[in-house]
C-alpha positions in Angstrom: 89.5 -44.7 2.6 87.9 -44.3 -0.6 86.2 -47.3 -0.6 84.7 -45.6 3.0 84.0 -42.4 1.7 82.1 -44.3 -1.3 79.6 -46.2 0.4 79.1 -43.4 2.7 77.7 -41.3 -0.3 75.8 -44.4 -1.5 74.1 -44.6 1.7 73.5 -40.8 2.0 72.0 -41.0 -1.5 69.7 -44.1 -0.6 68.2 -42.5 1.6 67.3 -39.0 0.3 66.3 -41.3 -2.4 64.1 -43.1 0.1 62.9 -39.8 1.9 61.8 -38.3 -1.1 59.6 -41.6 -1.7 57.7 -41.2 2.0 57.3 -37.5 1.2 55.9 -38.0 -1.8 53.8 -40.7 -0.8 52.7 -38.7 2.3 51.8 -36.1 -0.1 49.4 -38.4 -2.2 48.1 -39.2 0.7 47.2 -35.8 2.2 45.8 -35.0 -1.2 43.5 -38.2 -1.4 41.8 -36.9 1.7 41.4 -33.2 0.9 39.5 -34.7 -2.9 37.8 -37.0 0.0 36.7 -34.0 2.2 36.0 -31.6 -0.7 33.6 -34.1 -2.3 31.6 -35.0 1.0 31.1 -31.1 1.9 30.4 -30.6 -1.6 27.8 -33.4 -1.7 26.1 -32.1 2.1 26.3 -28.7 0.3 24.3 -29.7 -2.6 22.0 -31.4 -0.3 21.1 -28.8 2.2 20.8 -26.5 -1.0 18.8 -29.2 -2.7 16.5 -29.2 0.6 16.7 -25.4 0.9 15.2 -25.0 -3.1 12.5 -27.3 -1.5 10.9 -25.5 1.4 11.2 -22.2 -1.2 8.9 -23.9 -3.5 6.8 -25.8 -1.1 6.2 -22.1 0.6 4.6 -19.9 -2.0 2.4 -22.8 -3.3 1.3 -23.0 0.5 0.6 -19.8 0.6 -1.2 -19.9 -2.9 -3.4 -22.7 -1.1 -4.8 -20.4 1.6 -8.3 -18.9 1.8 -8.3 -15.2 -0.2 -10.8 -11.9 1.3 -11.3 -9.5 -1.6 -13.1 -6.5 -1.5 -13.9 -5.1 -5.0 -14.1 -1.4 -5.5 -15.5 0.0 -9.0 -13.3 3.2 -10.5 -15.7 5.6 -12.5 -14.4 6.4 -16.2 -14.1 10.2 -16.7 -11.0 10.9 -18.9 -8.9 8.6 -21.6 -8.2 5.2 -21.2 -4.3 6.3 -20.6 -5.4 8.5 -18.2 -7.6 6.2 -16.1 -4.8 3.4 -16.2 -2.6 6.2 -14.8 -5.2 6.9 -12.1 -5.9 3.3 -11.3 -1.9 3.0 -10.2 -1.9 5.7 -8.1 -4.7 4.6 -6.5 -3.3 1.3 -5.9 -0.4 2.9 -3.9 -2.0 5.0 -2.1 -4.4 2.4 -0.9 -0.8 0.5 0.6 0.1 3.8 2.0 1.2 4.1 5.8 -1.7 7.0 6.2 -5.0 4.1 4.8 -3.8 1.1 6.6 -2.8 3.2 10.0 -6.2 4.4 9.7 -7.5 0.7 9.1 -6.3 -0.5 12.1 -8.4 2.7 14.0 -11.0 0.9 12.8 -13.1 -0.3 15.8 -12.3 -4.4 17.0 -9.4 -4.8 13.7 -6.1 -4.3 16.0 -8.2 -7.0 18.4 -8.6 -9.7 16.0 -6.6 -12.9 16.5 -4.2 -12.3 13.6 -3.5 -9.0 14.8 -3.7 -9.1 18.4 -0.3 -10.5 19.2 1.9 -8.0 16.8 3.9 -5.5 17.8 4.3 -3.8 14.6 0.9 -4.3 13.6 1.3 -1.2 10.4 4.2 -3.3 9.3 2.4 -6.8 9.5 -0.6 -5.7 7.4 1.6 -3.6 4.9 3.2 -6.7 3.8 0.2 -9.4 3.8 -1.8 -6.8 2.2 -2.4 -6.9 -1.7 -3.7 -4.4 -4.0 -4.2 -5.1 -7.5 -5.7 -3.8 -10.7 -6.8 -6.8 -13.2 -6.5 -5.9 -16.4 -9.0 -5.2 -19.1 -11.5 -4.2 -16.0 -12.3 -0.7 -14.0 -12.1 -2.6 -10.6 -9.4 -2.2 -7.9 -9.2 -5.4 -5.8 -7.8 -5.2 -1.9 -6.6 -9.2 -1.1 -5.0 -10.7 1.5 -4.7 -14.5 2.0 -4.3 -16.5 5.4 -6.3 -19.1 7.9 -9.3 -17.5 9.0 -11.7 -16.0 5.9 -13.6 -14.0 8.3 -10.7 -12.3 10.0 -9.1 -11.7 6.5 -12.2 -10.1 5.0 -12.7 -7.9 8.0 -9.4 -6.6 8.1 -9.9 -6.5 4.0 -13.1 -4.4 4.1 -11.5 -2.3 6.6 -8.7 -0.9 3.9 -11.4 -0.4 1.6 -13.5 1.8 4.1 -10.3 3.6 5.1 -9.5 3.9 1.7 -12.7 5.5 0.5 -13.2 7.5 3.5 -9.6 9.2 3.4 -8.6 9.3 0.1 -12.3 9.2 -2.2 -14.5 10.7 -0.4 -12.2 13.2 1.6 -12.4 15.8 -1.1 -16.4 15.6 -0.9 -16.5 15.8 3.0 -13.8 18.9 2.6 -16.1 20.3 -0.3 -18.8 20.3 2.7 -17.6 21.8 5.3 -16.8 25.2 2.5 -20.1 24.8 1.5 -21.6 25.3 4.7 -19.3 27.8 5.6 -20.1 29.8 2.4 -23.9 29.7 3.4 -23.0 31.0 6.6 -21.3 34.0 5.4 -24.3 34.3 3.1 -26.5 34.6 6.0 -24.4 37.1 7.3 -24.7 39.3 4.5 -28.2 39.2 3.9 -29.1 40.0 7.4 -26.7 42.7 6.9 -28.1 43.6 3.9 -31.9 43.7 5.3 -31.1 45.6 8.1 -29.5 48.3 5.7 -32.6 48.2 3.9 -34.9 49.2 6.8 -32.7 52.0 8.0 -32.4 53.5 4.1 -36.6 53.9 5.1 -35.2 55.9 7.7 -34.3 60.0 7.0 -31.2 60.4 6.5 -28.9 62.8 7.8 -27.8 64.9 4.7 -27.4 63.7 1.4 -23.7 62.2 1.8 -25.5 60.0 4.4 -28.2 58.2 2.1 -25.5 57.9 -0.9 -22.6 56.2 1.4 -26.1 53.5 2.6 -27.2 53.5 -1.5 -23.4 52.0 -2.2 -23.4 49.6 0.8 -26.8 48.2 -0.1 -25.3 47.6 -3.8 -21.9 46.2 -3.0 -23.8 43.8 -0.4 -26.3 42.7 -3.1 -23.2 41.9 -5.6 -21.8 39.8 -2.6 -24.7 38.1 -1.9 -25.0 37.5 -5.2 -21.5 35.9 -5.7 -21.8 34.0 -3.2 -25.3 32.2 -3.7 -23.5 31.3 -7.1 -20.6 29.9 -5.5 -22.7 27.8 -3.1 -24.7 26.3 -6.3 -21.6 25.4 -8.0 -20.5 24.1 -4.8 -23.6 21.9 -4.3 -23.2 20.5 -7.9 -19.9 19.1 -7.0 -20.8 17.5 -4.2 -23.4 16.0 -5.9 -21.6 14.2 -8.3 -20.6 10.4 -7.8 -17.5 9.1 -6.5 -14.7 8.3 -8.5 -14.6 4.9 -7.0 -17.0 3.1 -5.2 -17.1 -0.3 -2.9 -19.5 -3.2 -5.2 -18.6 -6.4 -4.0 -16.5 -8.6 -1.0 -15.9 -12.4 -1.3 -14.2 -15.1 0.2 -12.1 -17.4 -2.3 -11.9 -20.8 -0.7 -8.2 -22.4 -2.7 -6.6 -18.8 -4.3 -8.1 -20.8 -7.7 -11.4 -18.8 -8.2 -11.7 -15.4 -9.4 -13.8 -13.1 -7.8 -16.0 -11.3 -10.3 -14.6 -8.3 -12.3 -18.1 -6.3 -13.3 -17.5 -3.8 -16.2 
């Protein structure tokens, strides 16, 4: 009975002995192939990012290959060189602003062009192709944009810089106009006013109230008139005076390796 109940336990022992073996082995096993799998999706990892770093770089230098439109616009010194750097960055923004390039596109045949024709978010399309930039050491602004066709590009360039000049530059002038002609109107109005007065202070007048209430009229008419001729001739002076910034040059740049020129 012992000897029974001995080999019993031996052959229990034996094989736990020999289960734990095949589990362990089984567990080598299963950890051979997950090294095995981690490697290969590391290695197609690295690859696809390898391949991935590629087309980044190859982009850009594509990009960097294409045909450039500038159109060069000249920005009049008339305060400190902090001042006018100051001025030259605002300008820059405002000629990316949602108002100039909306106003762009109103630009007759520009939403018609080839590049354009086929967007449906055409505002959006040029706000992100479209570059302004302020070279340094220079007193230009320069409005670029890069892509297949040079004459489409510089089109859709100069048209910026016309928005631009006519809704940001010039808009003060054209407003400074309209007041000027509507001062001279009013003075019009008061010197006919004023003439007619004259001509019935010929007349006799009915008591002596009566010619000093037409005396008074006639002078505070005269100061009027007289204020207001001198506002029209300050008025005229500042219209006048040159723009801030002007348009001087447009040019095509074949590879995005030439400079266009940067006049002082």
């Amino acid at each position: 009975m012992l000897n029974w109940r001995f080999m019993m336990t031996g052959n229990v022992g034996r094989e736990l002995s020999n289960a734990k073996r095949s589990a362990g082995f089984r567990c080598d096993v299963a950890a051979i192939l997950l090294a095995t799998v981690v490697m290969l999706c590391g290695s197609r990892g690295a690859a696809t990012a390898d391949e991935s770093d590629k087309e980044a770089s190859a982009k850009p230098s594509q990009e960097a290959n294409e045909p450039a439109a500038v159109a060069t616009l000249r920005v009049r010194k008339i305060d400190t060189d902090d001042e006018c750097d100051e001025y030259r960055k605002t300008q820059l923004q405002l000629i990316k602003s949602p108002f100039v390039l909306a106003s762009a596109l109103r630009v007759p045949g520009i939403s018609n062009l080839e590049a354009l024709r086929a967007e449906k978010d055409q505002l959006g399309w040029l706000r992100e192709r479209i570059q302004a930039t302020a070279p340094p050491d220079s007193d230009v602004l320069q409005i670029r944009m890069r892509g297949a066709d040079p004459k489409e590009l510089q089109q859709i360039v100069n048209a910026v810089a016309q928005a631009y000049l006519t809704d940001v530059v010039n808009k003060p002038k054209v407003d400074a106009i309209t007041l000027l002609n509507m001062k001279q109107a009013k003075l019009n109005e008061l010197i006919a006013e004023l003439e007619a007065l004259k001509m019935k202070a010929d007349l006799p007048a009915n008591g002596n109230a009566d010619g000093e209430a037409r005396r008074k009229h006639i002078e505070q008419l005269e100061v009027m008139s007289g204020q207001m001729a001198l506002s029209i001739q300050a008025s005229a002076v500042e219209i006048q005076s040159l723009s801030r910034v002007e348009f001087i040059d447009e040019t095509s740049v074949g590879d995005g390796s030439a400079k266009s020129p940067l006049p002082r």
